[in-house]
NUGU-739008 format. One record per residue (C-alpha): residue number from 1; residue in one letter; x, y, z. Coordinates in steps of 0.1 Angstrom, whole numbers. Layout:
+-----+---+-------+-------+-------+
:   k : r :     u :     v :     w :
+-----+---+-------+-------+-------+
: NUM : a :     X :     Y :     Z :
...
+-----+---+-------+-------+-------+
# end
This chain:
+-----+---+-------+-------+-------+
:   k : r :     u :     v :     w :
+-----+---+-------+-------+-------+
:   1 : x :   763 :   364 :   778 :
:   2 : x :   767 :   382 :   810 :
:   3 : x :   749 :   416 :   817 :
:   4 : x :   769 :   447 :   827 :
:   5 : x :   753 :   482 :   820 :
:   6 : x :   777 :   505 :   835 :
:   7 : x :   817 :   505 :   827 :
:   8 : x :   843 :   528 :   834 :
:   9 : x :   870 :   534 :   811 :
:  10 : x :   901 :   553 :   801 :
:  11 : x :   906 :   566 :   767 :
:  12 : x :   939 :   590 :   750 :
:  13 : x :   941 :   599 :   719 :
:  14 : x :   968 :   599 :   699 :
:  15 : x :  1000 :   622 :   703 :
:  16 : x :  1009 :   641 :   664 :
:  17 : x :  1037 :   631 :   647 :
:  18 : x :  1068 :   651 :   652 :
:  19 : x :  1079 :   676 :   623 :
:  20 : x :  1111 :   670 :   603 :
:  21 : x :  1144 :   688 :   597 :
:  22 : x :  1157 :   676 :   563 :
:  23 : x :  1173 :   696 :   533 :
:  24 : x :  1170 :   691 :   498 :
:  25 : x :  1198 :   672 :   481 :
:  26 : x :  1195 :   672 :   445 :
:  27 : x :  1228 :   666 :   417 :
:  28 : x :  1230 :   707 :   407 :
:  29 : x :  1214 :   719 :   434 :
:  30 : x :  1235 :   738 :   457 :
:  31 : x :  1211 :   751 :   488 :
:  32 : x :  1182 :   731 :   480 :
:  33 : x :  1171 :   745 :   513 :
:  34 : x :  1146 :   730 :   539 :
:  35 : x :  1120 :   701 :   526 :
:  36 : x :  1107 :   693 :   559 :
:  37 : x :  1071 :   680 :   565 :
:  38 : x :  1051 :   682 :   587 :
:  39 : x :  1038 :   652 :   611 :
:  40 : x :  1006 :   638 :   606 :
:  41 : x :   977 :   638 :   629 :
:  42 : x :   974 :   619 :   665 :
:  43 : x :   944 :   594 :   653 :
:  44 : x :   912 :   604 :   674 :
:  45 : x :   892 :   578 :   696 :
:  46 : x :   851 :   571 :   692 :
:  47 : x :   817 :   558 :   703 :
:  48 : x :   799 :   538 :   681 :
:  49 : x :   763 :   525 :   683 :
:  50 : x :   765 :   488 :   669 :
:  51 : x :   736 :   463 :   664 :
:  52 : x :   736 :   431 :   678 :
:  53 : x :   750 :   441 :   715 :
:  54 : x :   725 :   446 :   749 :
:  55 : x :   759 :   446 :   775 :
:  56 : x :   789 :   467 :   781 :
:  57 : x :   803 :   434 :   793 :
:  58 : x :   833 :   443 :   768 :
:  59 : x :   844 :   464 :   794 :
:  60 : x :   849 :   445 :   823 :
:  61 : x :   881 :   431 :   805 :
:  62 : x :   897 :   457 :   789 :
:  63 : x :   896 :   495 :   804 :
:  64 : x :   921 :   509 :   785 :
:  65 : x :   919 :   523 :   752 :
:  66 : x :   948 :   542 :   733 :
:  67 : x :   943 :   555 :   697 :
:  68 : x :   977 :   552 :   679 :
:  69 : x :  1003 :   586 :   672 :
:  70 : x :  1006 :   600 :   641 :
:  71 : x :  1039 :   593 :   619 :
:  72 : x :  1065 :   621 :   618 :
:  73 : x :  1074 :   642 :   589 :
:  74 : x :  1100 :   631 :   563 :
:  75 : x :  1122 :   648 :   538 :
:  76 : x :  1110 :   659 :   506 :
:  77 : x :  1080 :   675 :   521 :
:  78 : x :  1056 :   650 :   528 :
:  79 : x :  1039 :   651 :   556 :
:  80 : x :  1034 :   619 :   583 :
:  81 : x :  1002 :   600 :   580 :
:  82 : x :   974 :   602 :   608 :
:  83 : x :   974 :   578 :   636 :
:  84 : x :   951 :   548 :   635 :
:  85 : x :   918 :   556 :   650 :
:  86 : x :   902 :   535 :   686 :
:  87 : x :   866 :   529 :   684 :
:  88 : x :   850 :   519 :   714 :
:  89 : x :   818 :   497 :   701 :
:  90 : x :   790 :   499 :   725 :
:  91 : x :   755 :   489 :   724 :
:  92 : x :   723 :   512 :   710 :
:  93 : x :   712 :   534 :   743 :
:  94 : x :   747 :   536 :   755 :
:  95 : x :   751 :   574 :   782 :
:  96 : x :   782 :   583 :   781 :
:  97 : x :   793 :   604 :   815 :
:  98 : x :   823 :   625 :   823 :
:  99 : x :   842 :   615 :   850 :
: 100 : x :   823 :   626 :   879 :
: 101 : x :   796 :   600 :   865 :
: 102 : x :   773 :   629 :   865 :
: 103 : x :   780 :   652 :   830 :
: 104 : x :   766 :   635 :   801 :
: 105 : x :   790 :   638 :   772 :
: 106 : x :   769 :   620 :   744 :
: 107 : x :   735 :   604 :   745 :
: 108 : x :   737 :   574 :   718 :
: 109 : x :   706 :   561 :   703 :
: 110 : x :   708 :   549 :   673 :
: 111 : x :   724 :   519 :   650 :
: 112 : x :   754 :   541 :   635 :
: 113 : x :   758 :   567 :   653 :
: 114 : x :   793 :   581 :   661 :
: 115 : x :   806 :   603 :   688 :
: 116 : x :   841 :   620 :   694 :
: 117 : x :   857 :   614 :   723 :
: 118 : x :   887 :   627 :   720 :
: 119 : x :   910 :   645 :   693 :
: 120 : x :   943 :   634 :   680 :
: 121 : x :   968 :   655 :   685 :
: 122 : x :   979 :   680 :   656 :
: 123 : x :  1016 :   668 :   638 :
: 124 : x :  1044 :   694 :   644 :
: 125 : x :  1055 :   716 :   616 :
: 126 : x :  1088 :   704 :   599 :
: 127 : x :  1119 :   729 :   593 :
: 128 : x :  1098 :   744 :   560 :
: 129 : x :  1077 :   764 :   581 :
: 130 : x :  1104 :   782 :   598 :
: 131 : x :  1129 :   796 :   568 :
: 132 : x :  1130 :   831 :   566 :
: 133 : x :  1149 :   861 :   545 :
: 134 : x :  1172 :   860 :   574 :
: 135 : x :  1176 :   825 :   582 :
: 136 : x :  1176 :   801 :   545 :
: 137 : x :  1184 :   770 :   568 :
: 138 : x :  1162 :   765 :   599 :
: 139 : x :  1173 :   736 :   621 :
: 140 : x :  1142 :   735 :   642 :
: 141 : x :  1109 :   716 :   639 :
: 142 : x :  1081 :   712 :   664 :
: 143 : x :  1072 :   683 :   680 :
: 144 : x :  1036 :   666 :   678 :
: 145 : x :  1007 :   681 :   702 :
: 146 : x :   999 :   657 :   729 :
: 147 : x :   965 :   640 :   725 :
: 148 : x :   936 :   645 :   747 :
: 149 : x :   934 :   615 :   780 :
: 150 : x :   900 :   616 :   801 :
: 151 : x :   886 :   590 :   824 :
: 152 : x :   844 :   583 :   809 :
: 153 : x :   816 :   565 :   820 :
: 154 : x :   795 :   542 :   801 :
: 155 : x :   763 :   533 :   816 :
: 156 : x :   731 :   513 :   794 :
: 157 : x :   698 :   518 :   793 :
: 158 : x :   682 :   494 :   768 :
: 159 : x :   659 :   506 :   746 :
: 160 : x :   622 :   495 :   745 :
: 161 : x :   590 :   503 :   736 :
: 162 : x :   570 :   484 :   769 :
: 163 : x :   585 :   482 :   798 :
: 164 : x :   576 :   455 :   829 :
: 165 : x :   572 :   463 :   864 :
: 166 : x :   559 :   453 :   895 :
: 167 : x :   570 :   435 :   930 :
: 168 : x :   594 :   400 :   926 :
: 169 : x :   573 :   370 :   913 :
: 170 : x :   547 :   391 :   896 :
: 171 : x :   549 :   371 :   870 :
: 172 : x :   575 :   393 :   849 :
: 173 : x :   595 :   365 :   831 :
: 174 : x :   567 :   338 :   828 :
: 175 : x :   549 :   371 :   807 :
: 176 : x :   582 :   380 :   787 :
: 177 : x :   588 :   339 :   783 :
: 178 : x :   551 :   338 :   771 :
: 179 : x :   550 :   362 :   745 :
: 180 : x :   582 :   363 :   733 :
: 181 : x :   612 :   343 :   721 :
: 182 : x :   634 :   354 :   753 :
: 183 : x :   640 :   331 :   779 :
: 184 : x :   646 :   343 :   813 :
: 185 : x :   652 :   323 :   844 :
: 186 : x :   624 :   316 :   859 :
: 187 : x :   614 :   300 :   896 :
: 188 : x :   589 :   301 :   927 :
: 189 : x :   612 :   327 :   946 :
: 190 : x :   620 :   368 :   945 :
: 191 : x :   644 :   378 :   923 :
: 192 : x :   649 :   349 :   903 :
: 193 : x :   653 :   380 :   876 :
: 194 : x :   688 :   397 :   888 :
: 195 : x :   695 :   416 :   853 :
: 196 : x :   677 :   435 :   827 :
: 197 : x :   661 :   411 :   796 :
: 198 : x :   644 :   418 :   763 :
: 199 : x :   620 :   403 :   741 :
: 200 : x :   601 :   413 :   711 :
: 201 : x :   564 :   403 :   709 :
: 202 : x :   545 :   399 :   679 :
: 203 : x :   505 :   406 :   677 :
: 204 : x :   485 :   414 :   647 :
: 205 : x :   515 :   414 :   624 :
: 206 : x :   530 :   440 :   640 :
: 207 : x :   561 :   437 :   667 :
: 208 : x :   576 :   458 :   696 :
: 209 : x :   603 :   450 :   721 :
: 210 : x :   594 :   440 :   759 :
: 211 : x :   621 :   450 :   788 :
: 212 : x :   617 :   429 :   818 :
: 213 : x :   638 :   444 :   848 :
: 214 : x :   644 :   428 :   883 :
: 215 : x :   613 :   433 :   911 :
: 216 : x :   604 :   465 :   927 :
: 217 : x :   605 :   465 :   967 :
: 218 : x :   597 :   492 :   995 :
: 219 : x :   625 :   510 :   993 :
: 220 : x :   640 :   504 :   961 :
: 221 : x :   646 :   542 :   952 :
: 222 : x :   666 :   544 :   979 :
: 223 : x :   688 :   508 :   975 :
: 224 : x :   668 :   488 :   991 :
: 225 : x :   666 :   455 :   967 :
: 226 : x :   684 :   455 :   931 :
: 227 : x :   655 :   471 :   910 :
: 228 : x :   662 :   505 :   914 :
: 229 : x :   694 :   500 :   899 :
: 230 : x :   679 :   488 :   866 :
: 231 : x :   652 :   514 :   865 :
: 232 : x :   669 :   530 :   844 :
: 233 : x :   663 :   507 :   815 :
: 234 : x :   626 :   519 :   815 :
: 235 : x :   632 :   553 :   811 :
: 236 : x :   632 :   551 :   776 :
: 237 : x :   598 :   531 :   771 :
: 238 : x :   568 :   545 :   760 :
: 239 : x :   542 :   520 :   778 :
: 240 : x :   544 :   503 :   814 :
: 241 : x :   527 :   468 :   818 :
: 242 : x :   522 :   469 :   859 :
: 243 : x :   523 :   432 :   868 :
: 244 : x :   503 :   426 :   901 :
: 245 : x :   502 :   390 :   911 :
: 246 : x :   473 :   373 :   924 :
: 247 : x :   492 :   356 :   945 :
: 248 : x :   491 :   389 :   969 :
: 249 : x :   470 :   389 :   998 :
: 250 : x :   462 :   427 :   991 :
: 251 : x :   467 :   434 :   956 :
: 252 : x :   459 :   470 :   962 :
: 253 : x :   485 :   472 :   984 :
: 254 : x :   512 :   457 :   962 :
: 255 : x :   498 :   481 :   932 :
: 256 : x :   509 :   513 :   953 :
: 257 : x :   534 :   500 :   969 :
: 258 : x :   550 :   501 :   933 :
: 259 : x :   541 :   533 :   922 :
: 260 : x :   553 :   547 :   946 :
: 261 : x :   589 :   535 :   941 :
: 262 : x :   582 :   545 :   902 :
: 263 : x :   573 :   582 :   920 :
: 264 : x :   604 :   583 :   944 :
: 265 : x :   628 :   574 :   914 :
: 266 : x :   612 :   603 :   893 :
: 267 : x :   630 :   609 :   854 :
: 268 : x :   592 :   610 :   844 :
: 269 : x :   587 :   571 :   848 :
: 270 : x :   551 :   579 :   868 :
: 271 : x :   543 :   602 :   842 :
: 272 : x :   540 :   573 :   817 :
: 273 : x :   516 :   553 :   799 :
: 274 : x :   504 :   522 :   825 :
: 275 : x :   487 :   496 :   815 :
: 276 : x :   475 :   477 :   847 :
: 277 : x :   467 :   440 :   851 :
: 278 : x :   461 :   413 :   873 :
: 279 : x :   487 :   383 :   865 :
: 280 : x :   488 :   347 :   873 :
: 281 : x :   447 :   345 :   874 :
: 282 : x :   445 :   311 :   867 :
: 283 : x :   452 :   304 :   901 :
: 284 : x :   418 :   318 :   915 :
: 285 : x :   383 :   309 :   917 :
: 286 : x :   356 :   329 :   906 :
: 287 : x :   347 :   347 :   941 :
: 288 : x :   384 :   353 :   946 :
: 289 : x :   395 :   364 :   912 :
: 290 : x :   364 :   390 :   920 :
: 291 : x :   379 :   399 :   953 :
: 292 : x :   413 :   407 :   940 :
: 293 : x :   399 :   428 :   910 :
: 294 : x :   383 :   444 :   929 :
: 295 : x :   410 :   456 :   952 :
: 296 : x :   433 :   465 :   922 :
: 297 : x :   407 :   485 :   906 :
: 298 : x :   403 :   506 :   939 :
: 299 : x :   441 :   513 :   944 :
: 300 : x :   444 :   519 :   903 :
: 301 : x :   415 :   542 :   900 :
: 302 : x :   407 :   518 :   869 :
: 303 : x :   396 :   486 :   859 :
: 304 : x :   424 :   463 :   856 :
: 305 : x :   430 :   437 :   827 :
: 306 : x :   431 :   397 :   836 :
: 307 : x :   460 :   374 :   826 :
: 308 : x :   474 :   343 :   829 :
: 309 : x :   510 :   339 :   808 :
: 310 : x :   510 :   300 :   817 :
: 311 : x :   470 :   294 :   804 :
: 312 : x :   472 :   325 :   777 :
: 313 : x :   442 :   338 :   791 :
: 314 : x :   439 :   379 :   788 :
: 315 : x :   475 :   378 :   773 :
: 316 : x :   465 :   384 :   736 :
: 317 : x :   446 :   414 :   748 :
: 318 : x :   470 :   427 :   772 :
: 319 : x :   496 :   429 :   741 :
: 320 : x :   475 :   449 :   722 :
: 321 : x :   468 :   474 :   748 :
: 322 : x :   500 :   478 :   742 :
: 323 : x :   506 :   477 :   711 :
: 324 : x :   478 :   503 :   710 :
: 325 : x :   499 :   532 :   728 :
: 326 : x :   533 :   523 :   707 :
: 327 : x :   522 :   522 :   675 :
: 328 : x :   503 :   560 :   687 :
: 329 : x :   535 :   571 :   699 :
: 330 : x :   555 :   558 :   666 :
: 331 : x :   528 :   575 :   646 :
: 332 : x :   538 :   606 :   664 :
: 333 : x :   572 :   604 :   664 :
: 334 : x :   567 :   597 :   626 :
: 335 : x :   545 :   625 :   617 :
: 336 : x :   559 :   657 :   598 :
: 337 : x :   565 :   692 :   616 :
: 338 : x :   547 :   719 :   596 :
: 339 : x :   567 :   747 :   602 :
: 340 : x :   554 :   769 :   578 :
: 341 : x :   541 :   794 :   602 :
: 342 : x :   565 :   795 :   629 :
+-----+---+-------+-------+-------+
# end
């Protein structure tokens, strides 16, 4: 399935039904007077969180979405039924913006959870409404209120608890591959990873979900590359897993060149949990695997951890470094409010 995180679409609810001028006729009845109903509601269109989706690709093929108007009033009082509803089904973690792309209408988060769009519009009264002592026989009715039309946004960000980064052919995939049962492309050249993946890893029992986004370059807050467009789908992780590759000449170097694209970008990503390791280790000798540490743990300010994806070395502990800080941020989210005092 192809990957498309942001979708522009056009929604309009339905118009109401029109009311209705009718007159009772009944054997023995001579002014049965006005039985008009009303018209029934314009049907409404929503967002809907489903499971099972991770692309707005839905929405590359059809833009255009018109709930249905409601059915206008008949005689004998009855009144038309509500127009069928439009429910637009997007994935969990689904922003949806106003037409300037910048006014966030609804925030969608969970499996469920339903947002209105837009409004049907009301039904028109039928002739009922409008007898008076003065006029027994009203030959008017209102028409239906148009429904509401807007122009929204849809843009993804996946949700995950651990989040991947670091510069092209850090080892991203090969990791996500390793640990999980995703399967990204993966090759010998930069972004071989050209859209957002997930994965869920397992350790100990206990499972979170991995999102692997394209390489970070000098620049990338700015355009430069394709990863500062998927940034994004780590603003909603609790943990970063820095990938530096030993592969770098000056892993030091590559280690803050990435942070400070993850500075540039901002919405709190450098304020985050990072865990920080050396990848693709099994690649060095002894004196050179000491090197490189060494030159990490300088630029990190910390010791970093030692992996190899393709031998497992370090991998096991790596995942439950982080499944250290989720499982302390779950607990946290989990834990009850005393509100007592406040």
């Amino acid at each position: 399935m192809k990957f498309l995180d942001q979708a522009k679409v056009y929604i309009r609810s339905g118009d109401g039904g029109a009311g209705s001028v009718s007159f009772r006729r009944e054997k023995f009845i001579e002014f049965g007077g006005p039985d008009g109903g009303d018209g029934g509601r314009g049907g409404d269109v929503w967002a809907e969180a489903v499971d099972g989706l991770n692309t707005l690709i839905d929405y590359r093929y059809q833009q255009h979405f018109k709930a249905k108007t409601g059915t206008h009033g008949m005689g004998r009082n009855m009144t038309g039924a509500k127009g069928a509803d439009v429910t637009l089904k997007v994935p969990v973690g689904t922003q949806i913006f106003a037409e300037d792309n910048e006014t966030l209408i609804c925030d969608i988060t969970v499996v469920g959870q339903r947002f209105l769009l837009a409004k049907g519009g009301n039904g028109g009264f039928g002739n009922q409404h409008f007898k008076t002592s003065t006029n027994q026989a009203p030959r008017r009715a209102n028409p239906g209120l148009p429904g509401e039309e807007l122009n929204i946004w849809l843009r993804l960000k996946l949700i995950a608890d651990a989040g991947l980064v670091g510069l092209p052919n850090a080892g991203k995939s090969t990791f996500l591959a390793a640990v999980t049962a995703a399967k990204p492309k993966i090759a010998d050249y930069p972004f071989t990873t050209l859209y957002p993946g997930l994965g869920v890893a397992r350790i100990d029992g206990r499972e979170f979900v991995i999102a692997d986004i394209p390489g970070l370059i000098e620049g990338a807050h700015e355009g430069v590359g394709i990863g500062d467009r998927f940034l994004g789908h780590v603003e909603r992780t609790r943990v970063l897993l820095h990938l530096v590759s030993a592969q770098e000449e000056n892993p030091g170097k590559a280690y803050k060149t990435v942070r400070g694209e993850l500075e540039a970008y901002g919405h709190g990503l450098a304020e985050k949990v990072e865990i920080v390791a050396l990848s693709q280790i099994d690649i060095l000798d002894a004196e050179a695997r000491k090197k490189k540490t060494a030159s990490l743990k300088r630029a990190a300010g910390r010791a970093p951890m030692l992996m190899s994806a393709v031998t497992g070395e370090g991998v096991e502990a790596v995942l439950r470094a982080l499944m250290a800080v989720v499982a302390e941020a779950r607990d946290a989210v989990a834990a009850p409010v005393d509100t007592r005092w406040q």
